[in-house]
Kinemage of the C-alpha trace (Angstrom):
@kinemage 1
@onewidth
@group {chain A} dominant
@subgroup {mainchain}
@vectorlist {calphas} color= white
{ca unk a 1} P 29.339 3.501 86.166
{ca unk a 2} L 27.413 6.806 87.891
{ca unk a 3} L 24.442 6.588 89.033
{ca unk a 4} L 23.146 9.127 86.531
{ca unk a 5} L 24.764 7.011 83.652
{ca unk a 6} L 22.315 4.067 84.798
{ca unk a 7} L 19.321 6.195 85.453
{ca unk a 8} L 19.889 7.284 81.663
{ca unk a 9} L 20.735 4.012 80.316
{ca unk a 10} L 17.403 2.681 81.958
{ca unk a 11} L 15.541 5.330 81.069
{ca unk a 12} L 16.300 5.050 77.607
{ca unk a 13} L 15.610 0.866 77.771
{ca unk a 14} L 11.796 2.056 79.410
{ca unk a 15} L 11.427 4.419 76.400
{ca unk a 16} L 12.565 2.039 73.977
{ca unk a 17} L 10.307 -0.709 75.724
{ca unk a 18} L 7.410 1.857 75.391
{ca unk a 19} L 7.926 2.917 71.751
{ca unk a 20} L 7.921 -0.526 70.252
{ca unk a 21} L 5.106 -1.586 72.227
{ca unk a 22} L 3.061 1.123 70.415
{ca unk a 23} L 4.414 0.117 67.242
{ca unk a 24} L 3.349 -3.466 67.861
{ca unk a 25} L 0.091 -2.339 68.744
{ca unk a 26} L -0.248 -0.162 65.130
{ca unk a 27} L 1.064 -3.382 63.185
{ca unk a 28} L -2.280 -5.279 64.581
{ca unk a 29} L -4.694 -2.937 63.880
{ca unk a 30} L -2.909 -2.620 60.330
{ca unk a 31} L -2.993 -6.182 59.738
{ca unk a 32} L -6.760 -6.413 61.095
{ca unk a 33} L -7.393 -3.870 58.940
{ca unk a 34} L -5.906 -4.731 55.550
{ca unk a 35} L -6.969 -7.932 55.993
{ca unk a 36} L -10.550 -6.967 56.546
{ca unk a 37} L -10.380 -4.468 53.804
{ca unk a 38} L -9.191 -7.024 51.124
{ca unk a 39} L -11.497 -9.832 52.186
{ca unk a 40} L -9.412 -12.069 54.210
{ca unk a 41} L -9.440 -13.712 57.540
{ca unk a 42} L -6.553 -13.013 59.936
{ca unk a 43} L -5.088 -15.907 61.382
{ca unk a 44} L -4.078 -15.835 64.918
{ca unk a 45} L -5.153 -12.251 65.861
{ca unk a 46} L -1.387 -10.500 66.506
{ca unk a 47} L 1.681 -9.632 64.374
{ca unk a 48} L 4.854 -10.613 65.312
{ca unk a 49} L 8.393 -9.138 65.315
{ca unk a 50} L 10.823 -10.366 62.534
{ca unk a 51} L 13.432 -7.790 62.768
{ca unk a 52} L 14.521 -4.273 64.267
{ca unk a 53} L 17.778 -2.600 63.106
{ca unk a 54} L 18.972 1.222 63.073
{ca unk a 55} L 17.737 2.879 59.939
{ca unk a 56} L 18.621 6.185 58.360
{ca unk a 57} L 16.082 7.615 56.380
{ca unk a 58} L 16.115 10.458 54.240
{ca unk a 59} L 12.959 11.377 54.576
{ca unk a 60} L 12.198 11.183 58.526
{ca unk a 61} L 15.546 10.831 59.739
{ca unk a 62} L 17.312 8.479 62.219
{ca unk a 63} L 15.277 5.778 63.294
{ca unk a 64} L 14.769 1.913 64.110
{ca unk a 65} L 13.124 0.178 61.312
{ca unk a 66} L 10.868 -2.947 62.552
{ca unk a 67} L 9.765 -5.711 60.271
{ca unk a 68} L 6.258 -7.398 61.746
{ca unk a 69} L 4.859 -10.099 59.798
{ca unk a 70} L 1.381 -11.729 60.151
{ca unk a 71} L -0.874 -14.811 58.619
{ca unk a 72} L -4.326 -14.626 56.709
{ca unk a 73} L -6.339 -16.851 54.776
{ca unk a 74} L -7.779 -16.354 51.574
{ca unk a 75} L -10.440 -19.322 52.163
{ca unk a 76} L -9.802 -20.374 56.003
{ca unk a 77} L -7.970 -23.637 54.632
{ca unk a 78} L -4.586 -21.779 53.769
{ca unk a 79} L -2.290 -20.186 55.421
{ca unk a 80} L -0.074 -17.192 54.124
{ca unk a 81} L 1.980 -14.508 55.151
{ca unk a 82} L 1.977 -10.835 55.205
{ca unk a 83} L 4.856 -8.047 56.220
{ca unk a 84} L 4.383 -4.753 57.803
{ca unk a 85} L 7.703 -2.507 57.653
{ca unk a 86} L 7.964 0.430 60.146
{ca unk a 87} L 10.226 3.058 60.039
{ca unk a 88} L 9.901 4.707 63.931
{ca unk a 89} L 5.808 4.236 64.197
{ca unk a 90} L 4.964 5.225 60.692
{ca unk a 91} L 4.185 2.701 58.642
{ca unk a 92} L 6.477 2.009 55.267
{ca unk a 93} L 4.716 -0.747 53.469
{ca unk a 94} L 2.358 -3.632 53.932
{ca unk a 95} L 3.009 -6.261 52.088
{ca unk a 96} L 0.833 -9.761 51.114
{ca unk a 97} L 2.981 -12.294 49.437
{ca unk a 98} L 3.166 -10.436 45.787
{ca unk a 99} L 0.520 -6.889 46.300
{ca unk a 100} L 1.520 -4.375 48.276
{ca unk a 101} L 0.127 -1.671 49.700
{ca unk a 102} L 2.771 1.746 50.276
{ca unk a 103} L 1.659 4.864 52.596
{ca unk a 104} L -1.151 3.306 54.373
C-alpha cells in the first residue's frame, strides 16, 4: 500500500470519526429536547448507537443512515424507549414507542 493510499484511508476514518461524533451529539440534544417538550424525563442523559449502514436517498443523496435510540419515563417508575433515525446529520424521524414525530 502507498503511503498516500494510507494517508487517504486515515483521513477518511478521522472524518468519519468526526462526522458521527456530531451526529451523536444532535441525537442528545434531540432526545433532551423531545423529551422535555412532551413532558417526560430522560433516562440516563445520552443516546446510543443501534445501527449505521450506507443509505441512498432520493432526496439528499448518498449517505450513512444511523439509528440512535434512547430511554424516558412517563412517571420516573417506567422505563421506555425512543428512536432517532439520521440520514447524514439531518434528522429523519423521532420516534416514542407508537407517536412519532417526522422533520424535526
Amino acid at each position: 500500500m502507498t503511503p498516500l493510499a494510507l494517508l487517504i484511508i486515515i483521513a477518511l476514518l478521522v472524518w468519519f470519526w468526526q462526522v458521527s461524533q456530531q451526529c451523536h451529539d444532535i441525537a442528545i440534544q434531540l432526545a433532551r429536547q423531545t423529551c422535555k417538550r412532551q413532558g417526560l424525563q430522560f433516562l440516563d442523559g445520552t443516546a446510543s448507537l443501534k445501527s449505521v449502514r450506507p443509505y441512498l436517498s432520493r432526496a439528499t443523496g448518498p449517505g450513512f443512515k444511523r439509528i440512535y435510540t434512547f430511554d424516558y419515563s412517563e412517571d420516573g417508575i417506567g422505563r421506555r424507549s425512543g428512536c432517532i433515525i439520521m440520514h447524514n446529520a439531518q434528522i429523519s424521524s423521532v420516534l416514542l414507542d407508537n407517536q412519532s414525530s417526522r422533520g424535526l
